[in-house]
C-alpha positions as CSV (number, residue, x, y, z in Angstrom):
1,X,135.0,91.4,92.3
2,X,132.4,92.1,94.6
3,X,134.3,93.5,97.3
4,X,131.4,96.4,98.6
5,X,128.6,95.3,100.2
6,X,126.1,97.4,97.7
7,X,128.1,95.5,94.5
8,X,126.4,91.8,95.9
9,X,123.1,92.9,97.5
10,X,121.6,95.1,94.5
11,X,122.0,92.5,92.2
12,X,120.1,89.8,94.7
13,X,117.4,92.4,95.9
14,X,117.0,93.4,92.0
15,X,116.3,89.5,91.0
16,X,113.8,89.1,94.6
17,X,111.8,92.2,92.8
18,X,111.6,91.1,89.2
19,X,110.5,87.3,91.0
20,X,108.0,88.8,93.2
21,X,106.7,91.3,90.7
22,X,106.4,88.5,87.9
23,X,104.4,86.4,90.1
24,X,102.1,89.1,91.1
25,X,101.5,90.1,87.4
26,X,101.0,86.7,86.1
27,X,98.1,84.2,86.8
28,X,98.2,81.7,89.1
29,X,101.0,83.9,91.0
30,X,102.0,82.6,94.5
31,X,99.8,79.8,94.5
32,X,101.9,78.3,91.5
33,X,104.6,78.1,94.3
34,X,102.0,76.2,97.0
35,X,100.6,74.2,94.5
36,X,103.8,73.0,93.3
37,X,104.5,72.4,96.7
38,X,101.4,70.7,98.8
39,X,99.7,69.2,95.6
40,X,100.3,67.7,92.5
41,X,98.5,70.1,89.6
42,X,96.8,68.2,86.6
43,X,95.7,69.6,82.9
44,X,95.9,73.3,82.3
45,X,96.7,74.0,86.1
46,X,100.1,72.1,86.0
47,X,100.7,74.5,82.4
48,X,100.0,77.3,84.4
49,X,102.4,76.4,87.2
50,X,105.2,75.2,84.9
51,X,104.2,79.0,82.4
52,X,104.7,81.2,85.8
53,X,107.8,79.8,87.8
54,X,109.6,79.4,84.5
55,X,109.1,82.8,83.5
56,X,109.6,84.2,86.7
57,X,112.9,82.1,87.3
58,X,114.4,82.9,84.2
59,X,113.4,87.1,84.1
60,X,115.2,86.8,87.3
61,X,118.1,85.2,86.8
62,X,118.7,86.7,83.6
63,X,118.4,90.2,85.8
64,X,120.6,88.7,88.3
65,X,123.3,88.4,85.6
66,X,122.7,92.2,84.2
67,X,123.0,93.5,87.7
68,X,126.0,91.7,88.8
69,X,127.4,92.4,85.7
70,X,127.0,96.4,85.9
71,X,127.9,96.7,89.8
72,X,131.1,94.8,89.2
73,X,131.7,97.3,85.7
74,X,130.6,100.7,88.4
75,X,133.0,99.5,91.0
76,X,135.7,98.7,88.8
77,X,135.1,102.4,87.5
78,X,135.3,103.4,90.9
79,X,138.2,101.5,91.7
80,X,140.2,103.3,88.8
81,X,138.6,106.4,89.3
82,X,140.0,106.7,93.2
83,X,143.8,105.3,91.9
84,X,146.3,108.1,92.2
């Protein structure tokens, strides 16, 4: 499992893109991240904070899983395919 390169980095590259595109789509985006990180956020800003990391985490890890889960099914294929 996971012996190519390519079979471990899509997967992590794939869940940095859907994390990164999530953040950009979704209101506050990247300053959820620095104000969960220098400050405290009250009322509707803390919602807000709590709405976009938690959707962004779980779209990626959730596309983390697929990934992983098709490289290691494409190189197994491979792996059988190149078998004499």
């Amino acid at each position: 499992m996971f012996v190519s390169p390519w079979t471990w980095i899509s997967p992590l590259v794939g869940a940095v893109v859907v994390f990164v595109l999530v953040l950009l789509r979704t209101p506050p985006g990247f300053e959820a991240i620095s104000q969960l990180v220098f400050n405290t956020p009250r009322g509707p800003s803390a919602d807000a904070v709590a709405y976009v990391l938690g959707a962004a985490g779980s779209l990626a890890l959730v596309t983390l899983g697929v990934l992983a889960a098709v490289s290691v099914g494409i190189e197994f294929a491979l792996r059988l395919r190149r078998r004499p």
